[in-house]
N, C-alpha and C positions, 0 to 999 in steps of 0.2 A: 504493500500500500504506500501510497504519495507518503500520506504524511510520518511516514518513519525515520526515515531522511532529517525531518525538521524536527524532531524529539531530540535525534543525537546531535544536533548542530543544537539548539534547545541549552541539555545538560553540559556539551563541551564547553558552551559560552557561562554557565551557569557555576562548572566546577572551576575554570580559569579567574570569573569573580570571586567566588569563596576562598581561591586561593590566595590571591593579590592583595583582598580589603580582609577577611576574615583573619587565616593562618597568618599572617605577614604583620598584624598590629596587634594579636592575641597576648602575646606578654609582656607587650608594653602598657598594655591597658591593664592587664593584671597587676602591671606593679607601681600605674596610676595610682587605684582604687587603695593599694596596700596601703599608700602614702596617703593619700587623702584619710585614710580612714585612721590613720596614726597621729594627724593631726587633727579629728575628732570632727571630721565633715563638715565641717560647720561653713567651708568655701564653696565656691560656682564645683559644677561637678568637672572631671578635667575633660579636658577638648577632647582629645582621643576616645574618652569613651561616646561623645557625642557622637562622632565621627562614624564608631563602629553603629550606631545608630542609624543614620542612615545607609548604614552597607547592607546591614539586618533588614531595611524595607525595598532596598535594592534588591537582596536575596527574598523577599517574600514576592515581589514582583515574576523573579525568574520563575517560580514554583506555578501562581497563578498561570503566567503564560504554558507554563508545560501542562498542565490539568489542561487548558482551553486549546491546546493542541489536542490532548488526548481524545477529550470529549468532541471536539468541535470536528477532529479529523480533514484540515486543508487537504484539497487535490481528491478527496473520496467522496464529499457531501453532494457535490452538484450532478453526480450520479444519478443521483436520488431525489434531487430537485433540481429536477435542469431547468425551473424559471427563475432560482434563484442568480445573481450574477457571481462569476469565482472571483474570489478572496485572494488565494495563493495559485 
């Protein structure tokens, strides 16, 4: 089927983000928090953890788009509804 092609292009773009933003500031942010939290949190929370914040909603992005592949199935639906117009 079409759309399998775009599942693994999907997860390749999806594990190369998690590696980049997630694995790559993981212990730096872990030893933000240690500090912050040794000088009793009482500061802004530190940037980095912000940061891995929106990588987290970047990575919730990729997840949705790979369900709405899965389900949606580009390149197979208009199969099935050939009045609809193709997508992919």
């Amino acid at each position: 089927p079409a759309h399998i092609p775009v599942v693994f292009y999907c997860l390749t773009a999806f594990a190369a983000w998690w590696a980049a933003t997630d694995l790559a500031t993981q212990p730096k942010a872990m030893r933000a928090i240690d500090e912050w939290v040794a000088k009793g949190a009482s500061t802004d929370i530190p940037a980095i953890v912000e940061d891995r914040f929106i990588s987290n909603i970047v990575s919730c992005l990729f997840v949705v788009a790979l369900y709405g592949i899965m389900v949606l199935k580009p390149g197979t639906l208009p199969q099935y509804t050939p009045h609809l117009p193709h997508l992919f």
